[in-house]
N, C-alpha and C positions, 0 to 999 in steps of 0.2 A: 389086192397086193398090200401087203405090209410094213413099214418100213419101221424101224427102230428108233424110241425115240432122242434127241441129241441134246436136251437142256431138261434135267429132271436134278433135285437136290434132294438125298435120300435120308432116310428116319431112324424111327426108335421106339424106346418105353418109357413108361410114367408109373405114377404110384395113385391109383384112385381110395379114396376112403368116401364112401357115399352111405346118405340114411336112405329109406323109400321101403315103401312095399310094395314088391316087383316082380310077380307070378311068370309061371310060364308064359312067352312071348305068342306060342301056337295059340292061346285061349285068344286072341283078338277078338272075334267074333262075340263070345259071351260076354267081353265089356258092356256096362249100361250105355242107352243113349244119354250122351251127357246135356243134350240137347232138351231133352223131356225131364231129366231127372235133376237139373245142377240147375243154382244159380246164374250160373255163368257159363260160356262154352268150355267144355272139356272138363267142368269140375260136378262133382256130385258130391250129395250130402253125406253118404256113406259108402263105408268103404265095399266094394264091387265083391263079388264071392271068387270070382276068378276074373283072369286078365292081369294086367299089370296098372299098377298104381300107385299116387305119390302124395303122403298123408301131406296138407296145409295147412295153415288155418281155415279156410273155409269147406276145407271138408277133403278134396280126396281128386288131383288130377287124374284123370282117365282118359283113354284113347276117345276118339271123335271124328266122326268122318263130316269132313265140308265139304258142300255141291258148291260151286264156283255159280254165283245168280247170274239167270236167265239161261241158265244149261244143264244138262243133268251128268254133269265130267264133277267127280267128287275127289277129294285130296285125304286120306288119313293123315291121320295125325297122333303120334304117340308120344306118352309123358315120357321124360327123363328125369332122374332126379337129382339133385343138386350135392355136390360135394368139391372137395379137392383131390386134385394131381398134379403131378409134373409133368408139365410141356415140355415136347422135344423128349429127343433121344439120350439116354446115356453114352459115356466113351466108348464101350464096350460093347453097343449092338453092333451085328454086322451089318454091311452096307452102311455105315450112318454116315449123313452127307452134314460139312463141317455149318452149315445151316441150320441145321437141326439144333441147336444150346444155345446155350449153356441153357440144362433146363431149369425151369423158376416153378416155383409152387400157384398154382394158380386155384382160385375160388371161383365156382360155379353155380347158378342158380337154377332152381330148378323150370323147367322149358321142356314145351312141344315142340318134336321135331317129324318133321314128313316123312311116315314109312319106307316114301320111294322117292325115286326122284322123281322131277318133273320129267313128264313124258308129252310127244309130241302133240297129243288130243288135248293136253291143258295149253302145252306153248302155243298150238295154233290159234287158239282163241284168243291168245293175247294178242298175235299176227293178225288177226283178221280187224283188230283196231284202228291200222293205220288209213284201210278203204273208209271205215266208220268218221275218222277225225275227218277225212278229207271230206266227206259228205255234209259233216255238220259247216266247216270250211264255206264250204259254198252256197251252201243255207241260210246263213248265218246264224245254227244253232247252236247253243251254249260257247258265245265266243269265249274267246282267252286272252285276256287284256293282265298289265302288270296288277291288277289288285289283286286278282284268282290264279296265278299264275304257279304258285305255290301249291294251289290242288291240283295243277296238271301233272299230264305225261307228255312222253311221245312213246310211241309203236311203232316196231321195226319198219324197215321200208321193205317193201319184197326184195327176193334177192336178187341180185345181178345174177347168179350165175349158182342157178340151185343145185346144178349136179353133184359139185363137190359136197354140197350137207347133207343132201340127200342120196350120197352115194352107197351107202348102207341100208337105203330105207328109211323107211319117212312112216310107218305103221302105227296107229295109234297109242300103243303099247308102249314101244320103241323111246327111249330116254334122246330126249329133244339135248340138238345137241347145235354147236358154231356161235352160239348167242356172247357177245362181252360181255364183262363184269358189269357193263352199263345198260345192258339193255335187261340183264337177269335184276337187278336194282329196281326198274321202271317196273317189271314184271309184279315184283315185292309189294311194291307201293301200288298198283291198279288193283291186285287181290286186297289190299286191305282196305283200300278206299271202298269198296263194295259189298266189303261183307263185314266192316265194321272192328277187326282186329286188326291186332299188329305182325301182319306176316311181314320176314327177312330174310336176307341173305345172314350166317351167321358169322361172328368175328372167329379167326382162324383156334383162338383157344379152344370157342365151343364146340368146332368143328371135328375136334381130337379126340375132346372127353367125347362125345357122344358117339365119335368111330369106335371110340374103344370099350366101349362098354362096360368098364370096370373093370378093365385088366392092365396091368403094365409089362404087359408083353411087347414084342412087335408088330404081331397081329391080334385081332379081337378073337381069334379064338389059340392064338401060344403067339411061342419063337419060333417057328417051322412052316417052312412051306408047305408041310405036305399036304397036308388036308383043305390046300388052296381051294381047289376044285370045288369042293361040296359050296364054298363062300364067293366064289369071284370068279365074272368073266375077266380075262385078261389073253394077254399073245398066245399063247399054247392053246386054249381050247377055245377061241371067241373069234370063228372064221368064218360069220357073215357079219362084224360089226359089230354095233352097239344093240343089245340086246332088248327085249321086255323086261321091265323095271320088274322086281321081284319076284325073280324065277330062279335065285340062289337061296340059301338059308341064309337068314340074321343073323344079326350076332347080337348080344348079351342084353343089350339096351332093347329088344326086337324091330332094328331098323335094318333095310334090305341094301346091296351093293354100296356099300360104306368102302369098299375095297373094291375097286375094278368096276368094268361095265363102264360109265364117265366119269371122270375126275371133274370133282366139284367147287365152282368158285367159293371165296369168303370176301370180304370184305378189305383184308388186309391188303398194305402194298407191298412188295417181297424187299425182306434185305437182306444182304450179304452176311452182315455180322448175327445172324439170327435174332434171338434175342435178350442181346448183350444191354441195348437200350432199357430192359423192364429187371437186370438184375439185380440191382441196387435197391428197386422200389418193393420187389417183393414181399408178402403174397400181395398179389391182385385182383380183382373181381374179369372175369374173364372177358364181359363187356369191356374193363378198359385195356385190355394187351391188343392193342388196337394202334397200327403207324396209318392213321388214314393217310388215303391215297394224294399226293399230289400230283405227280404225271400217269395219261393212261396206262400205264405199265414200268415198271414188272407188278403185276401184283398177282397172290398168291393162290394158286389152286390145288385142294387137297385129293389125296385117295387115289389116284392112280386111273390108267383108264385102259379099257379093252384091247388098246395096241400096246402097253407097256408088260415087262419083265414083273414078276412078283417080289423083288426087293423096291420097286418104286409104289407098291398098292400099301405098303407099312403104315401104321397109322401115324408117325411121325413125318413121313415122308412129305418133302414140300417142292413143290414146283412152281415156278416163276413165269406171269406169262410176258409175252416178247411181241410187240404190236407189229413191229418191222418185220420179223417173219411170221407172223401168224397173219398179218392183211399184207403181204406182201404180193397177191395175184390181183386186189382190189384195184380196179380203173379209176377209181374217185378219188378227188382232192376237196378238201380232207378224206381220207380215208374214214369207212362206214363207222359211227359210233353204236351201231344195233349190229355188224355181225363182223367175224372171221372167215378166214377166207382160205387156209394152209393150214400143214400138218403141226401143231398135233390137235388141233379145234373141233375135229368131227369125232374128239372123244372128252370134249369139253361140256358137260352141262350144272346143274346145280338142283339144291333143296331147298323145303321152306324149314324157316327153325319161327318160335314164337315165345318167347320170355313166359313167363309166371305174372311176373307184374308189369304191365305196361310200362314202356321207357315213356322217356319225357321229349317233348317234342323237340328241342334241340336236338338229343341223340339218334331220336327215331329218324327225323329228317336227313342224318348222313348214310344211316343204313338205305333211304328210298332212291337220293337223287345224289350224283356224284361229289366229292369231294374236290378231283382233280379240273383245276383251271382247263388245263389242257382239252379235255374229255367235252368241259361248257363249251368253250370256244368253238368245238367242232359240232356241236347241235345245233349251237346259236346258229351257224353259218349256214348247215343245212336246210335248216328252217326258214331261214331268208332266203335260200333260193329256189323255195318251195320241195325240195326233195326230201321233208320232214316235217308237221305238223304237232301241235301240242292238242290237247285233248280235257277237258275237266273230268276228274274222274270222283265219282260218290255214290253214295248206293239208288241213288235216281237213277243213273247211268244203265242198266239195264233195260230197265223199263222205257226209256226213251231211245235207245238202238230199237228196241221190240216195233215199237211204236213207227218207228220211223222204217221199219221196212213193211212194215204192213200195208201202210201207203206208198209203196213204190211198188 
């Protein structure tokens, strides 16, 4: 059953001017490994014959597929390249919800952003951390005391009451879905502590430019619904759920369900006056159009999701999450800081995006671990009453889960 959803703030168009050289999106496959061929991951010394790619100075971002260590679950990863547009919708799109502006010119840098979403065979690995933490826990391996506390995590707790997440299916494929802003955070920061880069959730500007793929329409491929279909699950034709990440066609940037299928967190916390706060300051670098969060919600989830109408999948479109009724079935006090628990959450999940140039550790640390007092207060608590564990996470971390089940 389907139900319509009740708190959605609807979008618009922008103006992109972007440099890059950016081949057909179907070539993925004939990208180099950048792996064999680059200095660095994702970059090679020359430019690729086909594929898509984005000249640097050090030579030439290229797609790159990551295996997540100690599993063989791998994450692509595709370049975008860097330019300006306007955020938010113009007066004049239809549906535009008064959230959406005033739009501001915003600068973008160029950045990896993940093909797909996150799908339930990568999210469970991160779930299956929290039996891990609790085992070191009682071992007393790699404890976590305030000096190392800062390398930690925490992993979801299992769910109370898995039906409702899993009410669609749970298939590996399947775009992992009910997780909060804070627990897709922890997620960010576990993947990067182990493989050495900087994966995040992204801020809500970069999240537009790269839906939109260079167009300032209202969707990434026009102004018109009609050719929804070939691009996005949504309510009309998405009637078992949340689907297999990338079984629509891309759009322009070649990244898959940017539009429907889950609506995907950012980092931002939602406001009312859109963004009225960044108009004066503009342009901006789009890392800083950023209201970090102070309370767990509302904060901001883009793109629309498999139970929403196709004026809410626009790529201006902004929705607000609402903790009160999304963990409103939750038994726990505090309420779960790792999941959701009501509608509209089992069409909630997120992607990885990854800068050009490593942020700096202040910055990168609000993209890993929350901003909101609120959000700590409610880890710290559960953590003390053991219904939460923290975790050291670094690229040993593999090799010592290995380790340790070998022997068990």
């Amino acid at each position: 059953m389907k139900y319509l959803p009740t708190q959605i703030v609807k979008t618009s168009s922008l103006c992109l001017a972007f440099s890059l050289t950016f081949l057909a999106a179907d070539a993925w496959a004939d990208a180099p490994d950048a792996g064999k061929s680059a200095s660095a991951v994702g970059i090679a010394k020359e430019k690729p014959s086909k594929g898509p790619s984005v000249k640097v100075d050090e030579g030439y971002m290229v797609p790159y597929t990551m295996t997540i260590p100690g599993t063989d679950l791998t994450i692509d990863m595709v370049p975008v390249p860097g330019g300006s547009f306007l955020l938010g919708s113009p007066e004049d799109e239809e549906d535009r919800g008064e959230a959406e502006g005033p739009q501001i010119k915003v600068n973008v840098d160029p950045m990896w952003v993940a093909k797909n979403e996150i799908n339930w065979a990568q999210y469970k690995e991160f779930m299956s951390l929290y039996n891990v933490f609790k085992e070191f826990e009682r071992e007393g391996i790699r404890p976590v005391d305030d000096s190392n506390k800062a390398d930690a995590i925490t992993a979801p707790t299992q769910l109370y009451e898995p039906s409702f997440t899993y009410e669609y299916g749970e298939r590996p494929e399947q775009a992992a879905v009910t997780m909060t802003q804070y627990a897709a955070q922890q997620f960010t920061k576990w993947l990067s502590r182990i493989t050495g880069e900087q994966y995040r959730l992204p801020t809500e500007a970069e999240w537009e430019y790269a839906a939109r793929g260079g167009k300032a329409t209202a969707f990434s491929w026009g102004d018109s619904a009609d050719d929804i279909d070939d691009y996005a699950w949504y309510y009309d034709n998405a009637d078992e759920g949340q689907e297999a990440v990338g079984t629509k066609k891309p759009n322009p940037f070649g990244l898959h369900d940017m539009h429907g299928n889950v609506a995907e967190w950012t980092v931002n916390q939602y406001t009312e006056d859109g963004y009225e706060s960044f108009a004066d300051k503009a342009p901006l670098n789009a890392i800083d159009v950023v209201k970090w969060p102070e309370t767990s919600s509302p904060c901001v989830v883009r793109g629309g999701s498999w139970e929403m109408d196709p004026e809410e999948l626009r790529s201006a479109a902004r929705l607000g999450s609402d903790d009160v009724e999304w963990k409103d079935s939750d038994p726990n006090f505090p309420k779960s800081p790792w999941w959701l628990t009501d509608y509209p959450s089992r069409g909630i999940g997120f992607r990885l995006f990854r800068s050009y140039k490593p942020l700096d550790k202040e910055t990168i640390t609000k993209f890993w671990d929350s901003t909101s007092g609120e959000v700590q207060l409610d880890v710290e608590s559960r953590v003390m009453e053991g219904r939460g564990g923290y975790g050291l996470v670094d690229e040993k971390l593999p090799e010592v889960i290995k380790t340790m089940k070998e022997k068990q």
